[in-house]
C-alpha positions as CSV (number, residue, x, y, z in Angstrom):
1,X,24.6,99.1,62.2
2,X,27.1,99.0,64.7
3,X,29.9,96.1,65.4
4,X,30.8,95.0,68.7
5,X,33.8,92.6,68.4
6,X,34.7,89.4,71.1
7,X,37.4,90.1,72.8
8,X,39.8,88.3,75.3
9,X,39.3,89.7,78.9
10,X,41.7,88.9,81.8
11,X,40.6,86.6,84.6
12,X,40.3,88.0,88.0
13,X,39.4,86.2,91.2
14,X,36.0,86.3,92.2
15,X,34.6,87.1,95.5
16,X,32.8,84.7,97.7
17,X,29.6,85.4,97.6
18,X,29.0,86.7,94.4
19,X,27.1,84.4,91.6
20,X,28.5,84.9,88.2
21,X,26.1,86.6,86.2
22,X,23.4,83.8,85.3
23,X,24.3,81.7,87.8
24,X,23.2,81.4,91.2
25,X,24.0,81.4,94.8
26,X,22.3,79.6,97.7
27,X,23.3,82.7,100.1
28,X,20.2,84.6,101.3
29,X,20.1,88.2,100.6
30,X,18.5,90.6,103.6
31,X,20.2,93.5,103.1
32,X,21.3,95.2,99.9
33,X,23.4,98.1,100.1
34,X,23.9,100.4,96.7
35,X,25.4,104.0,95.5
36,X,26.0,106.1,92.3
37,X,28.4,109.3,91.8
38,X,31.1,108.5,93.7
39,X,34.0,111.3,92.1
40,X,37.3,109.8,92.9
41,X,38.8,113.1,93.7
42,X,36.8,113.9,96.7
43,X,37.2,112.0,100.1
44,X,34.7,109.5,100.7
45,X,33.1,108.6,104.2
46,X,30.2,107.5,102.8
47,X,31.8,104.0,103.0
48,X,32.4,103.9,107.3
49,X,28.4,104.4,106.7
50,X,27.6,101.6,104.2
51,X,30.4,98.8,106.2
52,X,28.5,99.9,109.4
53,X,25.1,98.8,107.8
54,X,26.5,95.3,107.5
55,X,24.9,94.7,103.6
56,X,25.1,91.4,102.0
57,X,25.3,93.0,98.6
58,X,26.7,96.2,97.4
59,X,25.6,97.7,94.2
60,X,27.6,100.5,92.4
61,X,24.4,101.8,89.7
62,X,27.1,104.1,87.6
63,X,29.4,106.9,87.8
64,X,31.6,104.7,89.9
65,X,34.1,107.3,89.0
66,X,34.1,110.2,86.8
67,X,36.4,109.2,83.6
68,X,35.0,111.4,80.8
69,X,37.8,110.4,78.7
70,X,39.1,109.1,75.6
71,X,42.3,107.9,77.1
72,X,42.3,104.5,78.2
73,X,45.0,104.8,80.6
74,X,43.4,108.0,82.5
75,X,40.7,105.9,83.0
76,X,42.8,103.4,84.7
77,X,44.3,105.5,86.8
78,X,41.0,107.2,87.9
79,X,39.8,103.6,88.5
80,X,42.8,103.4,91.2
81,X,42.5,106.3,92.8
82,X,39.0,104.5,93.7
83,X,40.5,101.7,94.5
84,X,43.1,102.9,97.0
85,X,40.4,104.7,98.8
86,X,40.2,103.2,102.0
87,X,36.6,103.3,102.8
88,X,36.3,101.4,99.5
89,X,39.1,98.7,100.6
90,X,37.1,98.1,103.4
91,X,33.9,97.7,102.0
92,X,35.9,94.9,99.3
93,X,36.4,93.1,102.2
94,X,33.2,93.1,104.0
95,X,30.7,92.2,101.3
96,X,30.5,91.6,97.2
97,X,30.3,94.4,94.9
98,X,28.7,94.4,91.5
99,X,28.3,97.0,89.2
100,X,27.1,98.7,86.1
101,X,27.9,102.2,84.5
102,X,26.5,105.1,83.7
103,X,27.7,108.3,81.2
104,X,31.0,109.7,83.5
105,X,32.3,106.0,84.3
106,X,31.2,105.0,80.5
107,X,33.7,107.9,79.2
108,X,31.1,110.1,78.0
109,X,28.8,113.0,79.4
110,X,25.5,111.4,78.5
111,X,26.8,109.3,75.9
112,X,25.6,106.4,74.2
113,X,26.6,103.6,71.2
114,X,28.5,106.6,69.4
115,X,31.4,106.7,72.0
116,X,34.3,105.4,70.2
117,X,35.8,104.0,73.3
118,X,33.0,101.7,74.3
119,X,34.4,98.2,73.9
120,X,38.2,99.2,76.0
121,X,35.5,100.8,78.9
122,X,33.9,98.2,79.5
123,X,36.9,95.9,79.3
124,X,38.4,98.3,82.0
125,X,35.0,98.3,83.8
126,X,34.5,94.3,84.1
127,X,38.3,93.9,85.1
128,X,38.3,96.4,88.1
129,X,35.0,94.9,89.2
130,X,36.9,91.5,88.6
131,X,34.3,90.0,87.1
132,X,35.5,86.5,86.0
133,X,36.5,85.3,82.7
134,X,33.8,82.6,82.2
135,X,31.3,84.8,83.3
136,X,28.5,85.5,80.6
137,X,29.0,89.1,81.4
138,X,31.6,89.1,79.6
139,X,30.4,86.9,76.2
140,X,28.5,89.7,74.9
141,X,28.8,93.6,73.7
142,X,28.3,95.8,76.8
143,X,28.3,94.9,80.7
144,X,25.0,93.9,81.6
145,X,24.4,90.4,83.5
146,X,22.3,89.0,85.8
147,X,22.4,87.1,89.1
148,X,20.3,84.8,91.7
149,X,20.7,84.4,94.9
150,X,18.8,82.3,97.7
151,X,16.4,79.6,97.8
152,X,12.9,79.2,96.4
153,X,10.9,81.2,98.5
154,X,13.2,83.7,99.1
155,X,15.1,84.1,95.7
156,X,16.3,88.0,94.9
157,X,17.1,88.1,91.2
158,X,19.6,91.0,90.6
159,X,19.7,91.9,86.5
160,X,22.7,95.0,85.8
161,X,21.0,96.5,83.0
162,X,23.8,98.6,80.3
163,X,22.1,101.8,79.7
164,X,25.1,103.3,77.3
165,X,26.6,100.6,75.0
166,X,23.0,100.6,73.0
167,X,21.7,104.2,73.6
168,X,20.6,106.2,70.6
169,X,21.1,110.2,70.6
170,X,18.7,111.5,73.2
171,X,16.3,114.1,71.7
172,X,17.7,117.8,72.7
173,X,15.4,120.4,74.4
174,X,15.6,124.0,72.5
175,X,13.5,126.0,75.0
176,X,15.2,129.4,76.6
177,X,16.6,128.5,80.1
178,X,14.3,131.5,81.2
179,X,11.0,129.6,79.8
180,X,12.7,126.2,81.6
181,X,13.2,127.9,84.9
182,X,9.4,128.6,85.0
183,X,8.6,125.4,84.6
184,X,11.0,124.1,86.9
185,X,12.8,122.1,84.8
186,X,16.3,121.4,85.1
187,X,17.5,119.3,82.2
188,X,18.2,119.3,78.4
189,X,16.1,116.7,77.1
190,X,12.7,116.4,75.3
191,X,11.0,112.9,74.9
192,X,12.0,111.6,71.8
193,X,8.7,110.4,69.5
194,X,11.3,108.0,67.0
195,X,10.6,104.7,67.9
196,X,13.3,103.4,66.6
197,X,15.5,105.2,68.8
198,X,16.8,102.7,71.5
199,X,18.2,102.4,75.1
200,X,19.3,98.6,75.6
201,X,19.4,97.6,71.7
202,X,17.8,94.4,70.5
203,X,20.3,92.0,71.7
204,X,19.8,93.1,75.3
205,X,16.4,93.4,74.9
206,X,16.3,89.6,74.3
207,X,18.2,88.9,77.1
208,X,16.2,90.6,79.4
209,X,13.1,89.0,78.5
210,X,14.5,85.7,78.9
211,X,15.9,87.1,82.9
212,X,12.5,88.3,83.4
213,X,11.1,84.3,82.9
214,X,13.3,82.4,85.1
215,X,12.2,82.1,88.6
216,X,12.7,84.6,91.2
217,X,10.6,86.0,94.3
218,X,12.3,89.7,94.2
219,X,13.7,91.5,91.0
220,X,15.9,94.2,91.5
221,X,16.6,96.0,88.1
222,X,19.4,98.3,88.3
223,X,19.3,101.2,85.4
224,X,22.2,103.6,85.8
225,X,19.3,106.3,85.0
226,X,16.0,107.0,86.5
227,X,13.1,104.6,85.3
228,X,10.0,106.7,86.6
229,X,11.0,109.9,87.3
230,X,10.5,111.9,83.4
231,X,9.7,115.3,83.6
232,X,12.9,116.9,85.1
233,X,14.6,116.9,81.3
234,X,17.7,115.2,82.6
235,X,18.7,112.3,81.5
236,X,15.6,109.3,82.0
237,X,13.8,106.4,80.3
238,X,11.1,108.9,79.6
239,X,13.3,110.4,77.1
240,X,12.5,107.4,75.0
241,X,9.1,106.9,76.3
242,X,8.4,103.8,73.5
243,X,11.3,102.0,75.4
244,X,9.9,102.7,78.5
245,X,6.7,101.3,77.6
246,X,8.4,98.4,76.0
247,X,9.9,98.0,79.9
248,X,6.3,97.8,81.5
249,X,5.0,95.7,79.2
250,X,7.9,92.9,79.5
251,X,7.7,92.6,83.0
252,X,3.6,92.5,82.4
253,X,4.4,89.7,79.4
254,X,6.9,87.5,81.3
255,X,4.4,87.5,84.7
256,X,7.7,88.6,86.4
257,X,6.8,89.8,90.0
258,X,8.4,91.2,92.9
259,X,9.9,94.2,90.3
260,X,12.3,97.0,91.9
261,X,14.2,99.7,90.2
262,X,17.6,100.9,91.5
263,X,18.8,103.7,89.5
264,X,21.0,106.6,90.4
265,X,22.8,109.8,88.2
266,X,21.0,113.0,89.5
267,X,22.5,113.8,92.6
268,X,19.5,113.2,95.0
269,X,17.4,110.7,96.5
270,X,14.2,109.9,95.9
271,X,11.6,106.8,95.7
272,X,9.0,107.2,92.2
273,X,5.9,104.7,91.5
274,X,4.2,104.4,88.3
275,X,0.6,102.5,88.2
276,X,2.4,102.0,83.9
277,X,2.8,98.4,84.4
278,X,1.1,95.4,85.5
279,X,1.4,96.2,89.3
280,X,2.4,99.2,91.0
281,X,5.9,99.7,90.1
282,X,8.5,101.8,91.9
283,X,12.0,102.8,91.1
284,X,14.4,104.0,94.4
285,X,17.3,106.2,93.0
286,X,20.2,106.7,95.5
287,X,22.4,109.8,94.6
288,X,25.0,110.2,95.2
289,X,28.1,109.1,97.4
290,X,29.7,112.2,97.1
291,X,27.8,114.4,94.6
292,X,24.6,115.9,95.9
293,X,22.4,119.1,94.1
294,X,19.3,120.2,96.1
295,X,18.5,122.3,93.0
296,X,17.8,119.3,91.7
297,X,16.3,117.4,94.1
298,X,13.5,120.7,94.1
299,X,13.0,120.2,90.2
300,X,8.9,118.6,89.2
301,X,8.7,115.1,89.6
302,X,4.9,113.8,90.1
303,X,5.8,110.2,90.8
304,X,7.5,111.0,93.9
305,X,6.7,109.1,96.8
306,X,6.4,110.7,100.4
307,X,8.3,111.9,102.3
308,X,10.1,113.4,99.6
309,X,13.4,114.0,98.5
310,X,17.1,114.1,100.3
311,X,19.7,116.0,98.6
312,X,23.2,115.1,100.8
313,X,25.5,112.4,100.1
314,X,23.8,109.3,100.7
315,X,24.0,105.7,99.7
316,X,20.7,103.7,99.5
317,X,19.7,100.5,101.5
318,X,17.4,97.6,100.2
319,X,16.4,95.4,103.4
320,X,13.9,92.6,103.1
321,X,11.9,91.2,106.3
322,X,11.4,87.3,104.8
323,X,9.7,86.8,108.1
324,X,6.3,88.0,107.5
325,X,4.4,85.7,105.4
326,X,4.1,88.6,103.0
327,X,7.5,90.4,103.2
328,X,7.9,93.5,103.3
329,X,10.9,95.6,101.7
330,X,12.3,98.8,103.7
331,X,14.0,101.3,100.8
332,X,15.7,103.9,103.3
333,X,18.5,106.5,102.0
334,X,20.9,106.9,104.3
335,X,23.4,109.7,105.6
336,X,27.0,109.6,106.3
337,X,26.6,108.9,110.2
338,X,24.4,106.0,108.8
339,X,21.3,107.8,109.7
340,X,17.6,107.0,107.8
341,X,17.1,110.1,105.9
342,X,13.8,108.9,104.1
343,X,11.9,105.9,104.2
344,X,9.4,104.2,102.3
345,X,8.1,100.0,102.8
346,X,6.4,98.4,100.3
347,X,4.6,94.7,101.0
348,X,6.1,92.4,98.7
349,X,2.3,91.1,98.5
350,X,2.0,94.5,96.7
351,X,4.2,93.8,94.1
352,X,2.4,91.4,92.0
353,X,-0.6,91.7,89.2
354,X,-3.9,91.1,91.1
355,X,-6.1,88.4,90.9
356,X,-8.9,88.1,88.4
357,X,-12.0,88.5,89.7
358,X,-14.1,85.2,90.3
359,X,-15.9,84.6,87.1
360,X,-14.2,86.8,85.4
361,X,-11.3,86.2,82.4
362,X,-8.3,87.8,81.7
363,X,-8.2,89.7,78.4
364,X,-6.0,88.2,76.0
């Protein structure tokens, strides 16, 4: 078993419209602006793009910089080279950000509960994102929280799931590259048949099923990895398909609706849907704000949702009509002159488990 100690964590201020995480904020959310892979070393436009889209949220979905490091202060000073990024000061000022992690940011190449730096990370993490002292974000191993914001009606839960502090070893793939390329996959990965191999750990897994019962009319669920997308052999919930399942069938237990997947880490854009849960489920990976690989992006996925994929630095942009008296939800990736790159609306309407039939009773 593996120990995560308490520890102190310095207070930061917090910004103004951000709910600590399980708390709540009466602002209504509209337009929700995220990214992943954003290397420190390379210029960044992307953010004249995302301050021009005017979002009332920002959401950084992991490798918020690339760390890959044992060395606490390297970290740091990677973390400040984002920060004095200009684009980046900008964005601070125009709109909240929250954040989770994935491997590079973590400290490790897909890494997981074995890196020995895990607990000083995500003290570095939480303090650059200033998340406050009191928060409950910070009275617990790992980074993940959750937030609400808006009233009833129009209430957009956002739950920062940690995808490394828990992770068991991922399952390796032996095959030749050669017998790989023909089947045009591009990862290392097999899914791994041990169920009790884990992603969030029990603790987490707790939490979230206690998130996914408290009242909300949209759920965005950011995972720092793709939910959906499973046969490329990078780095997915598919390679722990039991935990996967185990995702489905909370969301199906709890009667949560209005479920959305952010996830990032493979250096392309895409929009997946899975018919696995209760409802139609789809997962909108934005990737990445610097980092882009159209080898990738041309790797099998059979989830993928027209129009396809786009495989240029992009950031990703969540905007909800609440007019309609079934909104509808516009998941568009975006370029660097701001420009749609793909689209795809779902009617919130959609998002829910349907109706018995008259007469009829639902099984058990």
């Amino acid at each position: 078993m593996i120990c995560f100690p308490r520890f102190a964590r310095i207070l930061f201020a917090s910004l103004p419209l951000a709910a600590s995480a399980g708390e709540s904020s009466a602002a209504l959310l509209q337009r929700i602006a995220f990214g992943s892979c954003a290397n420190q070393n390379l210029d960044q436009p992307i953010w004249d793009a995302v301050v021009a889209a005017k979002p009332d949220l920002f959401l950084f979905v992991g490798d918020n910089i690339y760390a890959d490091t044992e060395d606490m202060e390297l970290m740091k000073a990677k973390y400040a080279k984002l920060a004095a990024k200009p684009g980046y000061q900008k964005l601070k000022e125009t709109c909240p950000i929250l954040a989770i992690w994935d491997d590079h940011d973590y400290g490790m190449n897909d890494g997981g509960a074995w890196y020995p730096k895990r607990e000083e990370s995500a003290e570095i993490m939480l303090d650059f994102f200033e998340v406050p002292a009191g928060s409950p974000q910070r009275g617990h191993a790992g980074i993940y929280g959750a937030h609400t914001y808006g009233p009833a009606g129009k209430r957009v839960q956002v739950i920062l799931l940690d995808t490394r502090t828990f992770k068991s070893r991922q399952l390796k793939d032996t095959r030749p590259k050669e017998e790989l390329k023909k089947l045009n996959l591009i990862g290392w990965y097999l899914p791994n048949p041990d169920a009790t191999t884990t992603i969030l750990g029990a603790e987490q897994w707790a939490w979230l099923e206690m998130q996914l019962r408290q009242p909300a009319d949209v759920r965005i669920i950011a995972s720092s990895i793709q939910v959906i997308a499973d046969e490329k052999g990078m780095e997915s919930w598919g390679n722990f398909p039991h935990e996967r399942k185990r995702l489905y069938d909370v969301i199906g237990r709890t009667g949560a609706e209005g479920v959305l997947f952010l996830s990032g880490d493979v250096h392309f854009s895409e929009v997946s849907r899975s018919a696995g849960g209760p409802y139609p489920l789809n997962d909108f990976t934005s990737s990445g704000l610097t980092n882009s690989s159209p080898g990738w992006a041309a790797a099998v996925n059979r989830h993928r949702v027209s129009p396809g994929a786009y495989a240029k630095p992009t950031f990703g942009l969540v905007e909800i009509d609440w007019t309609p008296s079934s909104p509808v939800i516009s998941l568009q990736a975006r370029g660097l002159k701001g420009e749609t790159a793909l689209e795809v609306k779902l009617a919130l309407s959609d998002l829910r488990k349907p109706a018995a039939a008259p007469g009829l009773k639902e099984a058990p």
